[in-house]
MARBA-3410 file (N, C-alpha, C, O; in Angstrom, 1 decimal):
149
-3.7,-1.2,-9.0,-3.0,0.0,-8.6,-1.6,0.0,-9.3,-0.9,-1.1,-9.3 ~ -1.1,1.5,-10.2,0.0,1.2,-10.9,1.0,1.5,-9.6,0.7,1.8,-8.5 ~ 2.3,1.5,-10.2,3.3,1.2,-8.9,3.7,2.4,-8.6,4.4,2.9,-9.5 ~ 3.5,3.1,-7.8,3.8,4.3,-7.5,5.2,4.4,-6.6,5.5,3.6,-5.8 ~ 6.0,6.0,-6.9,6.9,5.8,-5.5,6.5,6.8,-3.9,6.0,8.0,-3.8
6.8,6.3,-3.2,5.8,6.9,-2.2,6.8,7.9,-0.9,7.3,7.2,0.0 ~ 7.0,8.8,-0.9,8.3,9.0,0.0,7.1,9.3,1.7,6.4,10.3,1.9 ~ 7.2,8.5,2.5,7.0,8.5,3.8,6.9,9.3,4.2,5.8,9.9,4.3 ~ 7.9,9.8,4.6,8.3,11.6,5.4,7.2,12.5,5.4,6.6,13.1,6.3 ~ 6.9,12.5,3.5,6.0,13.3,3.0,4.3,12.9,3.5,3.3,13.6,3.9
4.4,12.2,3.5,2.8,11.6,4.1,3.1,11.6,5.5,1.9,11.7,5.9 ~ 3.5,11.5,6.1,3.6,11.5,7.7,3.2,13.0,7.8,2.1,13.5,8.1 ~ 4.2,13.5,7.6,4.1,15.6,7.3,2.6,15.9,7.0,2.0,16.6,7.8 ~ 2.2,15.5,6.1,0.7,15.5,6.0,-0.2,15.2,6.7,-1.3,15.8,6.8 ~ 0.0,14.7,7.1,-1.1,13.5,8.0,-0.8,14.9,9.6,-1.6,15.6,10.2
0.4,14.9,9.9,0.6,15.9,11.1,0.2,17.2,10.7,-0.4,18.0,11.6 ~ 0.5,17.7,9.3,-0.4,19.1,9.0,-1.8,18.6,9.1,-2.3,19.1,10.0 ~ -2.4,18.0,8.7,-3.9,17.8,9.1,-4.4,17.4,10.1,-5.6,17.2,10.1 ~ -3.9,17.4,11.1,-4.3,17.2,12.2,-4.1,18.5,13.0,-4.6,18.6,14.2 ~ -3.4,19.3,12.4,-2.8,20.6,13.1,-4.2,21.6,12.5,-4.7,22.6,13.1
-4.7,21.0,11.2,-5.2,22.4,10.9,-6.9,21.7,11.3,-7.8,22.4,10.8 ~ -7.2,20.7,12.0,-7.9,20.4,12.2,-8.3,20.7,14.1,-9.2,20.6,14.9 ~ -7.4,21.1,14.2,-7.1,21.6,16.0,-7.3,23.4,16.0,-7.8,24.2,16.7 ~ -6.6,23.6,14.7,-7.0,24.9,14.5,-8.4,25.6,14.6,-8.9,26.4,15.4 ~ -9.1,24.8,13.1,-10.3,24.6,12.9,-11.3,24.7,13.7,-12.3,25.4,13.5
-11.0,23.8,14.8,-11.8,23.9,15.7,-11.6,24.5,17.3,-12.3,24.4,18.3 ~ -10.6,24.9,17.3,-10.7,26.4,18.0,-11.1,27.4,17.6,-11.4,28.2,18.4 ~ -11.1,27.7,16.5,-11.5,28.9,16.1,-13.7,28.6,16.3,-14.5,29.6,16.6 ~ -14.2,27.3,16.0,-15.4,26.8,16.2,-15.5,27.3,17.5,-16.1,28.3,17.7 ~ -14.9,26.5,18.4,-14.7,27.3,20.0,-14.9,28.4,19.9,-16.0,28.7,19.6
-14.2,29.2,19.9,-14.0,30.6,20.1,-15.2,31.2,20.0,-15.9,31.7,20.9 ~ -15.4,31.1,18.8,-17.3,31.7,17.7,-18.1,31.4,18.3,-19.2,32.0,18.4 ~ -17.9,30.1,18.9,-19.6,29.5,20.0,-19.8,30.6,21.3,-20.7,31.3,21.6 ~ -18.5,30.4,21.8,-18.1,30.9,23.3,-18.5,32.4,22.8,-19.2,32.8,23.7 ~ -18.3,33.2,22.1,-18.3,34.8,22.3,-20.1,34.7,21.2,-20.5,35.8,21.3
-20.8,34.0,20.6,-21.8,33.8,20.3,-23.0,33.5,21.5,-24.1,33.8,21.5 ~ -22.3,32.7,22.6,-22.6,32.3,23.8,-23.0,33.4,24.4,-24.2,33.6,24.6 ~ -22.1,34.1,24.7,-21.8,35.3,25.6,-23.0,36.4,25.2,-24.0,36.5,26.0 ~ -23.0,37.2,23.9,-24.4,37.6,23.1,-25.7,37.4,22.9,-26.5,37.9,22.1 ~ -26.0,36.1,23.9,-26.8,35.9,23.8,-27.6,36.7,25.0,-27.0,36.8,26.0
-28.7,37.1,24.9,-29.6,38.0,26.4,-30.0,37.5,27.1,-30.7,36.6,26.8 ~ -29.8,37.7,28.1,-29.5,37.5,30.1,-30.9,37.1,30.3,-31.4,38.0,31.0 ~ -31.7,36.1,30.0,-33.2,36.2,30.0,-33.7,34.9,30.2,-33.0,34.1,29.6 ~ -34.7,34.2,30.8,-35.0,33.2,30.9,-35.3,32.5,29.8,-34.9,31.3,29.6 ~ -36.1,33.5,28.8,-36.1,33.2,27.1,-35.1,32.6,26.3,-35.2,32.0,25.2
-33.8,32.6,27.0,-33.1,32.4,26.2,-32.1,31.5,26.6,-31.0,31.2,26.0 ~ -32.4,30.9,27.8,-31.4,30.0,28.7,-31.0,29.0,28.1,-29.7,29.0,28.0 ~ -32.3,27.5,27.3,-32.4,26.6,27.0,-31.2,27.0,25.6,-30.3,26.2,25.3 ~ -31.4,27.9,25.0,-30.4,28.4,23.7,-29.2,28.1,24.1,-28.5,27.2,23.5 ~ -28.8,28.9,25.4,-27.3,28.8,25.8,-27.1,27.6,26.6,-25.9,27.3,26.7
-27.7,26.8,27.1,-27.2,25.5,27.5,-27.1,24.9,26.5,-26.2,24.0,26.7 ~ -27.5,24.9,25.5,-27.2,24.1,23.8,-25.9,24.7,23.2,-25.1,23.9,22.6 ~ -25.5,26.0,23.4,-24.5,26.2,22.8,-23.5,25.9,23.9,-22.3,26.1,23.5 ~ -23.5,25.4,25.2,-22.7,25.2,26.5,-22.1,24.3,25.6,-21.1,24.5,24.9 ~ -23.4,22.9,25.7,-23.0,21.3,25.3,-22.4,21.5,24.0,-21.4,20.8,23.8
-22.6,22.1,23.3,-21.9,22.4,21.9,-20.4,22.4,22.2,-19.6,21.5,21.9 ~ -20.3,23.5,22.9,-18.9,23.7,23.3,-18.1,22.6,23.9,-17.0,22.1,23.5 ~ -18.9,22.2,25.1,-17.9,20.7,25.6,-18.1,20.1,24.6,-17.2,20.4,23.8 ~ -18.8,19.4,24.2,-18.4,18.9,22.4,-17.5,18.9,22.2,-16.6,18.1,22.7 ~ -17.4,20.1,21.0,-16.1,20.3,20.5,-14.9,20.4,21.7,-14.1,19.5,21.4
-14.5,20.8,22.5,-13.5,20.7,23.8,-13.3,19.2,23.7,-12.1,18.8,23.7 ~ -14.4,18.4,23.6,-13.9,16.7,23.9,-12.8,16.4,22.5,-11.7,15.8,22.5 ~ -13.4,16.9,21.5,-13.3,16.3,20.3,-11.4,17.2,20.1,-10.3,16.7,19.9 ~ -11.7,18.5,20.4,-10.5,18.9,20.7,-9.2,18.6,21.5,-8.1,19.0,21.1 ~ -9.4,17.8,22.6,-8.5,16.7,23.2,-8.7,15.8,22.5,-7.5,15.5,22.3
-9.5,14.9,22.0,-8.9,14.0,20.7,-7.9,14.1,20.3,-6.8,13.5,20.6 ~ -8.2,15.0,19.4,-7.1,15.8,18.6,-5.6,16.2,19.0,-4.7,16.2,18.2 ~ -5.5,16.6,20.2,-4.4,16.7,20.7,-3.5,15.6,20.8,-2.5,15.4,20.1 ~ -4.4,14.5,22.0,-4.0,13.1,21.7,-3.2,12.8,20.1,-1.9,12.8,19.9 ~ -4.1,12.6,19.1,-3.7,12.0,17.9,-2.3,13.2,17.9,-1.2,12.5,18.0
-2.1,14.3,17.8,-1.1,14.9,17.7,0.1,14.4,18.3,1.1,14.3,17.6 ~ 0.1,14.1,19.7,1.0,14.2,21.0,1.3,11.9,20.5,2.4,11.4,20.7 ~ 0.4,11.3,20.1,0.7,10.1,19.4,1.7,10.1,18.1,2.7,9.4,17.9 ~ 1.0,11.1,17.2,1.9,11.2,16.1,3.6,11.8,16.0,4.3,12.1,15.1 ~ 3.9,11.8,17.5,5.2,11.8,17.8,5.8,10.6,17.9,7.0,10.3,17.7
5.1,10.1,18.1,5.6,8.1,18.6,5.7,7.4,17.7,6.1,6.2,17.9 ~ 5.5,8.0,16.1,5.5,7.4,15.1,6.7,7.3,14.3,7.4,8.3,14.1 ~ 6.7,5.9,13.9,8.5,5.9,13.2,8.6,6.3,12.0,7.8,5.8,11.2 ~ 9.4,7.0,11.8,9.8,7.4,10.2,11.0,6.3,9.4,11.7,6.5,8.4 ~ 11.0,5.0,10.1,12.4,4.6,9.4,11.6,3.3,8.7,10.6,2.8,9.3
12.1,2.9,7.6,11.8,1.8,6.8,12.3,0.3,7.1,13.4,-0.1,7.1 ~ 10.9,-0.5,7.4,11.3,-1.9,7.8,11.0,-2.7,6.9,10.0,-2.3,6.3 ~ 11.3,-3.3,6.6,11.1,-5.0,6.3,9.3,-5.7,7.0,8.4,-6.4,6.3 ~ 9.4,-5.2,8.3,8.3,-5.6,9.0,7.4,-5.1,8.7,7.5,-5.1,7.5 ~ 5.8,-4.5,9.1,5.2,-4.0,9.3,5.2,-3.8,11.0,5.5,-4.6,11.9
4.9,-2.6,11.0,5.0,-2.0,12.6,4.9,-0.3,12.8,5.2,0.5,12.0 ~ 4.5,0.0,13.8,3.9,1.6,13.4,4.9,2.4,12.9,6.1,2.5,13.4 ~ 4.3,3.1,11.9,4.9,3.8,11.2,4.9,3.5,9.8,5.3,4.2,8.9 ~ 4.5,2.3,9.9,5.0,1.6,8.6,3.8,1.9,7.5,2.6,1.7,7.8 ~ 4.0,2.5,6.1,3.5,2.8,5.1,3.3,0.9,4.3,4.3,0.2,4.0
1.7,0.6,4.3,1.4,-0.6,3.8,0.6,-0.7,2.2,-0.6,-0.5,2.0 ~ 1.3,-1.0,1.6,0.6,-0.9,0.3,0.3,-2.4,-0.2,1.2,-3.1,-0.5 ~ -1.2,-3.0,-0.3,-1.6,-3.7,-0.5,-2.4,-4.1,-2.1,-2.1,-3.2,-2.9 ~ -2.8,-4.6,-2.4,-3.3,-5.1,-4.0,-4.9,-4.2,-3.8,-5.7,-4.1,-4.8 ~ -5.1,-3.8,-2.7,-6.3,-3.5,-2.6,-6.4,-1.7,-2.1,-7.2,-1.0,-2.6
-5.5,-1.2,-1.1,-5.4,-0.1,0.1,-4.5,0.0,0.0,-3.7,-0.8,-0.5 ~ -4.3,1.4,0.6,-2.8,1.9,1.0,-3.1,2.1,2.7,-4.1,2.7,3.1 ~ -2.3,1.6,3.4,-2.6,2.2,5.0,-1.6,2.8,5.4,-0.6,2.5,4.8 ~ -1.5,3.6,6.4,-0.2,4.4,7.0,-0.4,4.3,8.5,-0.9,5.2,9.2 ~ 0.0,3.4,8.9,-0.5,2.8,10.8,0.6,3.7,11.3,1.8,3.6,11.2
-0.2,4.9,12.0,-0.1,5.8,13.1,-1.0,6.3,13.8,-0.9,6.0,15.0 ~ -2.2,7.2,13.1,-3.0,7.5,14.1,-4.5,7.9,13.9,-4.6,8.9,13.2 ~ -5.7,7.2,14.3,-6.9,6.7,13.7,-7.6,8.0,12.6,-8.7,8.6,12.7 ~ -7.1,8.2,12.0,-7.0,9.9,11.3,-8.3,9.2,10.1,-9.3,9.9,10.2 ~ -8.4,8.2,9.1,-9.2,7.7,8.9,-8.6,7.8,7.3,-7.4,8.0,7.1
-9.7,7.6,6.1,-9.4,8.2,5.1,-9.0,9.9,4.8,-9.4,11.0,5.2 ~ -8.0,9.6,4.0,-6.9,11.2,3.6,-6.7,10.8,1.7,-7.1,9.8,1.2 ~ -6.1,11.9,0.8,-5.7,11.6,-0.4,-4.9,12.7,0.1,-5.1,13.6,0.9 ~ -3.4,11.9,-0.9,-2.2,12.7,-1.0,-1.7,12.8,-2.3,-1.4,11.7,-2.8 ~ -1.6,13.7,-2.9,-1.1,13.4,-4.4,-2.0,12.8,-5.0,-1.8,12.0,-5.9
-3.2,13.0,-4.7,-4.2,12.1,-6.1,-4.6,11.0,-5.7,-5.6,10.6,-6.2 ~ -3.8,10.2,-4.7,-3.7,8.9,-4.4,-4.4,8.8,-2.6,-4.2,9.5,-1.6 ~ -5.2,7.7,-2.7,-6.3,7.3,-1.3,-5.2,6.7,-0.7,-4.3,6.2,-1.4 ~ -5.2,6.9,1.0,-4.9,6.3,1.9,-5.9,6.5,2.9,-6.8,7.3,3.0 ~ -5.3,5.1,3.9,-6.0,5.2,5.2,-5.0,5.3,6.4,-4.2,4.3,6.6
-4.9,6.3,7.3,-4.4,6.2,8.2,-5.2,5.8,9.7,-5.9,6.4,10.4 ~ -4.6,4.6,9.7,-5.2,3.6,11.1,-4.2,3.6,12.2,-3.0,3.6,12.0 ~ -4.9,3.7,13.5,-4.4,3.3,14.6,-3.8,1.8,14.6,-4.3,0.8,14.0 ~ -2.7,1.8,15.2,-1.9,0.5,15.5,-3.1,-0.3,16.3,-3.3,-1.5,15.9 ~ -3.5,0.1,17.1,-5.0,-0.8,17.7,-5.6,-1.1,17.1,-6.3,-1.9,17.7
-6.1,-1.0,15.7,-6.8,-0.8,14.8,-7.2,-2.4,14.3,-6.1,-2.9,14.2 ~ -8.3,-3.4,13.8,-7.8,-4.4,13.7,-7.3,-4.6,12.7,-6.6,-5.6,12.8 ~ -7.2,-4.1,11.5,-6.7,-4.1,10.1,-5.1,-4.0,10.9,-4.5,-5.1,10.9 ~ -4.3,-2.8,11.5,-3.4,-3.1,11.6,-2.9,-4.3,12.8,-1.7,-4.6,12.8 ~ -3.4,-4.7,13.2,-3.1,-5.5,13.8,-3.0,-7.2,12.9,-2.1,-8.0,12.9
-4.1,-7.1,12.3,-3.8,-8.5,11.5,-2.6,-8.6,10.8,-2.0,-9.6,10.6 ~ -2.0,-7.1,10.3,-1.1,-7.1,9.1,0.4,-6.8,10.3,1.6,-7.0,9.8 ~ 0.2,-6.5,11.5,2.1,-6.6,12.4,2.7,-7.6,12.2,2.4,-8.8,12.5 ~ 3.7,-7.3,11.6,5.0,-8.4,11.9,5.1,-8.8,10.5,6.1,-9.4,10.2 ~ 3.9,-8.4,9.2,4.4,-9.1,8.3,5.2,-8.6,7.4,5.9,-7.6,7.8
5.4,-8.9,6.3,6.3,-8.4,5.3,5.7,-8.4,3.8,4.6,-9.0,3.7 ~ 6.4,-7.9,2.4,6.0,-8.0,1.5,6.0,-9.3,1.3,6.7,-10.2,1.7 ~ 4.8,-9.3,0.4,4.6,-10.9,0.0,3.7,-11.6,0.5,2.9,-12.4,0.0 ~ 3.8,-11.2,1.8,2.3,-11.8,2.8,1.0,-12.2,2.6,0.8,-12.0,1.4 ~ 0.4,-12.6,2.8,-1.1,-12.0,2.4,-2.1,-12.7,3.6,-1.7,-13.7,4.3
-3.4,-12.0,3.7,-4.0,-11.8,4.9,-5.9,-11.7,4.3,-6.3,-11.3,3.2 ~ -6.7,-12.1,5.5,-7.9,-12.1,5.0,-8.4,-11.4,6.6,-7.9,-11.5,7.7 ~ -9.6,-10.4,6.1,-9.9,-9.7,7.3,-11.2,-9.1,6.7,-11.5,-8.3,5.9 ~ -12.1,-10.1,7.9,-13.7,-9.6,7.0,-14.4,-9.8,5.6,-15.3,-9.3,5.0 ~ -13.3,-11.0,5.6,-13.4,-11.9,4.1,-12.9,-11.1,3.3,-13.5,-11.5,2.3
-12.3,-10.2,3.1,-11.6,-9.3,2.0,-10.2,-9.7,1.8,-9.4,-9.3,2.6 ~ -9.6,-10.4,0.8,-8.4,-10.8,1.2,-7.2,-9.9,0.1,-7.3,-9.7,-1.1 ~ -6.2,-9.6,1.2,-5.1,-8.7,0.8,-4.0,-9.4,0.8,-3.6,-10.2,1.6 ~ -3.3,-8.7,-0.7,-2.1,-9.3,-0.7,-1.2,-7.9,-0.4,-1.6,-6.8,-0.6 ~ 0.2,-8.2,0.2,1.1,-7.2,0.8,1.8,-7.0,-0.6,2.1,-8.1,-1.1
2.1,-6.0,-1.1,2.6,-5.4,-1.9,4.5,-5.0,-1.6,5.6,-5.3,-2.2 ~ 4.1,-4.3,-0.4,5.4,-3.0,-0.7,5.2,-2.6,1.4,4.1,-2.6,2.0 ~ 6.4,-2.4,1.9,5.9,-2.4,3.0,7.1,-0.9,3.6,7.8,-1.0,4.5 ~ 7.0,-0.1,3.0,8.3,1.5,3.9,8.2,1.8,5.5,9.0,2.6,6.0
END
């Protein structure tokens, strides 16, 4: 990986727009089920139909408080630059880029892969408290710490 410069703010902003338009997304999914629901005819023929688009709905509803969650989490997340690793913290490794906030998964920003992990997460967990220079084995994959914002 060549050395890139990475401004934080900017990837956090992202990571919070995608999760915004991913709440969007699927309200509007909601919406189209529920009034698709509704059109459906009042008939025994067609009950088993609408109990599938019911479960459909709590579905998405569950997945939609997810979502919220990760939202109302990604408030908790630090924007300031340590030394440490610790949430918030943008981790660039010889191997990955991670951005430990909130379990959002693989994202690209600028061309460039990241993974945004939960601080629970065990990847982030092996790598708290360290610093550049580090290095860490997880799953027999062994990473060296790069660069730590």
């Amino acid at each position: 990986m060549e050395k890139t410069v990475f401004e934080k703010s900017d990837i956090r902003d992202f990571v919070k727009m995608t999760i915004a338009e991913k709440i969007e997304k699927l309200k509007n999914f909601i919406e189209f089920t529920q009034e698709a629901s509704r059109d459906i005819k009042k008939t025994p023929k067609y009950d088993s139909m609408r109990e599938e688009m019911q479960e459909e709905i709590y579905q998405m509803q569950r997945q939609l408080g997810a979502l919220n969650d990760m939202k109302r989490n990604m408030a908790k997340v630090l924007n300031t630059t340590t030394e440490r690793i610790q949430l918030g913290s943008l981790v660039i490794t010889n191997k990955a880029r991670f951005y430990i906030s909130v379990s959002l998964g693989e994202f690209f920003f600028e061309g460039d892969r990241f993974y945004a992990i939960s601080s629970e997460s065990p990847m982030a967990r092996k790598m708290m408290g360290m610093k550049s220079g580090d290095e860490f084995t997880l799953n027999k994959i062994h990473q060296k710490i790069l660069e730590v914002l």
